[in-house]
C-alpha positions in Angstrom: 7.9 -9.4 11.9 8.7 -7.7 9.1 8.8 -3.5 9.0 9.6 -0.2 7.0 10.9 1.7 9.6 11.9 1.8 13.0 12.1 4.1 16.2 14.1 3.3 19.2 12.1 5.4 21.9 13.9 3.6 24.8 14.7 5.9 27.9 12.1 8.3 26.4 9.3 9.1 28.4 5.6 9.6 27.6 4.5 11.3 25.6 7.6 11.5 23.9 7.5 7.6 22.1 4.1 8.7 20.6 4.9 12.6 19.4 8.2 10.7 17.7 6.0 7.9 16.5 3.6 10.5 14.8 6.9 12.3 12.9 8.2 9.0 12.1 5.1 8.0 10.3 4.5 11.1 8.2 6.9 10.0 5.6 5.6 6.5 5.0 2.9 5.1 2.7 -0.2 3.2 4.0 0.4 0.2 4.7 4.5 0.2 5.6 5.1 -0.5 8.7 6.9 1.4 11.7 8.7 -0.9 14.8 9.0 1.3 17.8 11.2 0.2 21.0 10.0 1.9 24.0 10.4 1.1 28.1 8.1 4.0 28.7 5.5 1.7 31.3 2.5 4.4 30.0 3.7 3.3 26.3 1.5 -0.3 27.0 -2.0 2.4 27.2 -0.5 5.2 24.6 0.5 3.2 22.1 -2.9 1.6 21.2 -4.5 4.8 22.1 -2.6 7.0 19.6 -3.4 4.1 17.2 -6.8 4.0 17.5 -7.2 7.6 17.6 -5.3 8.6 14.4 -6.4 5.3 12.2 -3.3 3.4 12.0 -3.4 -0.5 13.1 -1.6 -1.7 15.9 -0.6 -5.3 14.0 1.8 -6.5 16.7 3.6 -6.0 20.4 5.8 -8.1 21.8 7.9 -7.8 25.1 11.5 -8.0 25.6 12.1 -8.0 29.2 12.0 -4.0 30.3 11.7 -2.9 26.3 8.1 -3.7 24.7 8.3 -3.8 20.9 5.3 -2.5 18.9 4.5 -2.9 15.3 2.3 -0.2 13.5 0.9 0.0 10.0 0.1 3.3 8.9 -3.3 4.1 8.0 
């Protein structure tokens, strides 16, 4: 999948992968695209929560062993 950005939040725990995600996502325009790596296990819940709660669209996750791999389009 294609993406605009990425984050490696690997070894980070929560709710560290989702404050970054939020920074990381500030800069972009509607639409692009952010790819965060995390192995966080509370990062499967947060994630989709954080999401859903501040209107950006969860468009993709995929798992890698350990490491899941989300894909985020900024609302």
């Amino acid at each position: 999948m294609e993406y605009d950005a990425d984050l490696d939040a690997v070894g980070l725990l929560c709710p560290l992968p989702v404050l970054k995600a939020r920074k990381r996502l500030q800069p972009l325009q509607s639409g692009q695209v952010l790819r965060v790596r995390a192995d966080d296990p509370a990062a499967v819940v947060d994630v989709p929560h954080f999401c859903a709660e501040a209107g950006h669209r969860l468009i993709g996750s995929e798992d890698d062993g350990p490491v899941q791999t989300y894909y985020i389009a900024k609302g």
